[in-house]
C-alpha positions in Angstrom: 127.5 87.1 86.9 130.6 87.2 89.2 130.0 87.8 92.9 132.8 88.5 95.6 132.2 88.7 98.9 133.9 91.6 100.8 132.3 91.3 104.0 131.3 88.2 105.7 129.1 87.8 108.5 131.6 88.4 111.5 132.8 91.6 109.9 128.6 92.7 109.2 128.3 92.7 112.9 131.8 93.9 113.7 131.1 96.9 111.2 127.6 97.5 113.0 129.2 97.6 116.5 132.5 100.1 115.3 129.6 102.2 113.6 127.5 102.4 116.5 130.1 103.6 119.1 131.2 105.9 116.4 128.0 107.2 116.5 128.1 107.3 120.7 131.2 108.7 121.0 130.3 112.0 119.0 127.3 112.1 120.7 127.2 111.3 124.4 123.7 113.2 125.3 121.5 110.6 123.5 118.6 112.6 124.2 119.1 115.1 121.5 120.0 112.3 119.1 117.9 110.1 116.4 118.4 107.2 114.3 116.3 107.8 110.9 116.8 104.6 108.3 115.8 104.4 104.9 113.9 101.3 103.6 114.9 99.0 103.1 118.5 98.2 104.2 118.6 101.6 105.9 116.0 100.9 108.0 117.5 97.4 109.5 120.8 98.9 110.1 119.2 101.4 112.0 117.7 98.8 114.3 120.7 97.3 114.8 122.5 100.3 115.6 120.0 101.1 118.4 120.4 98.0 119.8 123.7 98.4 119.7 124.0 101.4 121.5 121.4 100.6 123.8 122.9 97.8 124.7 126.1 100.2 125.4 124.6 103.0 127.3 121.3 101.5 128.6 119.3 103.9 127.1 117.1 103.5 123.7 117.4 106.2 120.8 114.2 107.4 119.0 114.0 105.4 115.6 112.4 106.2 112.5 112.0 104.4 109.2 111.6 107.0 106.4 110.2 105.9 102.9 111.7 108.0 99.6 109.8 106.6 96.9 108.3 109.9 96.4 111.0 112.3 96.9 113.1 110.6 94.0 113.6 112.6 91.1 113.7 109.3 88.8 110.0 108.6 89.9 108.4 108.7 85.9 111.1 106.1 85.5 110.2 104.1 88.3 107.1 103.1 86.4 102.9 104.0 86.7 102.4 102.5 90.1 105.4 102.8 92.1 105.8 100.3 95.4 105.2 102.9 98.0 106.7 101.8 101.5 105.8 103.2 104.9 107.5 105.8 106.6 107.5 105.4 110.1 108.6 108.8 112.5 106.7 109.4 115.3 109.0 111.4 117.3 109.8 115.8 115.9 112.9 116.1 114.6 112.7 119.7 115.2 115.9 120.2 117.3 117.4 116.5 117.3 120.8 115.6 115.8 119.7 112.6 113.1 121.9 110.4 111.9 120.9 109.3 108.6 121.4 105.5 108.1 121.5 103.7 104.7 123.3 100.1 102.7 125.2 101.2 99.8 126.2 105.2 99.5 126.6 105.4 95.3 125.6 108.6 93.4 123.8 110.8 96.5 120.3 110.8 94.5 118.8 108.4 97.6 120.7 110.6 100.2 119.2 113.7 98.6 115.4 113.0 98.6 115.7 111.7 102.3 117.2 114.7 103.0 114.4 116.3 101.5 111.5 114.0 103.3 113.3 114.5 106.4 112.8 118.3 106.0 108.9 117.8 105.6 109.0 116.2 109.0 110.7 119.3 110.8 114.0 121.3 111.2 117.0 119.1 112.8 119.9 121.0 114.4 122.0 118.8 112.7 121.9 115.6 110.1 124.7 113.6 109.5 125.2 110.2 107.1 125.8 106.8 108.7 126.1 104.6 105.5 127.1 100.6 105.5 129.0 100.6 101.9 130.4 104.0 100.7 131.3 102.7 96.9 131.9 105.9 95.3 130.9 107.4 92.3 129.3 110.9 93.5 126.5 113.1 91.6 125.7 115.3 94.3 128.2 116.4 96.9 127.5 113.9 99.8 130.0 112.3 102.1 129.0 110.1 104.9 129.8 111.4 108.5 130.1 107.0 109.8 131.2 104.6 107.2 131.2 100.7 107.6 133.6 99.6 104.5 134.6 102.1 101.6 134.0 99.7 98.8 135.8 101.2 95.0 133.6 99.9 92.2 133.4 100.6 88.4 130.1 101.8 87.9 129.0 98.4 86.3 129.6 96.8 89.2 126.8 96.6 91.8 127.3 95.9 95.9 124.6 93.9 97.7 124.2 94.5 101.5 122.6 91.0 102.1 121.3 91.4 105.9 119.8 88.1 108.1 116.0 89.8 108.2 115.7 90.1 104.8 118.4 87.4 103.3 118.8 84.5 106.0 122.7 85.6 105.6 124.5 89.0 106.7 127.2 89.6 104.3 128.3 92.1 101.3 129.1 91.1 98.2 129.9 93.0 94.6 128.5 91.4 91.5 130.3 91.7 88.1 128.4 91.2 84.5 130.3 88.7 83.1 131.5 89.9 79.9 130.2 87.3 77.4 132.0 87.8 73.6 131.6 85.4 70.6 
């Protein structure tokens, strides 16, 4: 396995801070805005990104952590007893502008079922896509709205969005199968 690292931990938390007063800048009254993050990476981004922008503007955005195990339509591939995480909104979305945070943006299928769970939670005016990675490779007409690094990949090639909560290092990297031949 070959790995490359395309962002290292200065330009994580450079990324996070360009993102975040993106975000601010299109949306000055906080108060109709919400930061939804899918677990896993999704979800610590989106803590980050309020910080952030608290940290700009003095004043803390509603947060939610959202859970799409169920909503996927791979689920009978998943296996018998998929891991079922928490989803965590305790605010309505009903009328809110939420921005939609996740790692790695590759085929749509992950943006799709949050967009689906989101709707079982309420009507948003608006949702928009914050993603960390955008790596191409579309199967469902998705483009993010914020985008931290567009990262082209062949399809064999997988990007890791390797963060301090979860891996002791913030960092991405893009790992190649190493073509063994005889």
């Amino acid at each position: 396995m070959q790995t490359k690292t395309v962002l290292n931990a200065d330009e994580v938390k450079k990324a996070i801070t360009r993102i975040s007063h993106e975000i601010y800048e299109r949306h000055h009254d906080l108060k109709r805005l919400a930061l939804i993050g899918i677990r896993t990476g999704g979800a610590i981004l989106a803590k980050r990104f309020q910080a952030q922008i608290e940290t700009m503007t003095g004043q803390k955005i509603p947060l939610g952590l959202l859970d799409i195990t169920l909503y996927r339509d791979d689920l009978s591939e998943v296996g018998p007893q998929p891991d079922i995480g928490k989803t965590e909104i305790d605010f309505d979305v009903s009328g809110k502008t939420i921005i939609l945070i996740d790692d790695v943006l590759y085929t749509g299928r992950t943006i799709r079922s949050a967009l689906d769970a989101i709707i079982d939670f309420g009507r948003p005016t608006c949702i928009q896509l914050a993603v960390f990675v955008d790596r191409g490779h579309r199967e469902f007409p998705i483009k993010p709205d914020f985008v931290g690094k567009n990262i082209p990949t062949a399809p064999e090639e997988q990007v890791v969005v390797k963060l301090q909560e979860t891996d002791k290092i913030d960092e991405v990297v893009v790992m190649t199968q190493k073509d063994v031949t005889s």
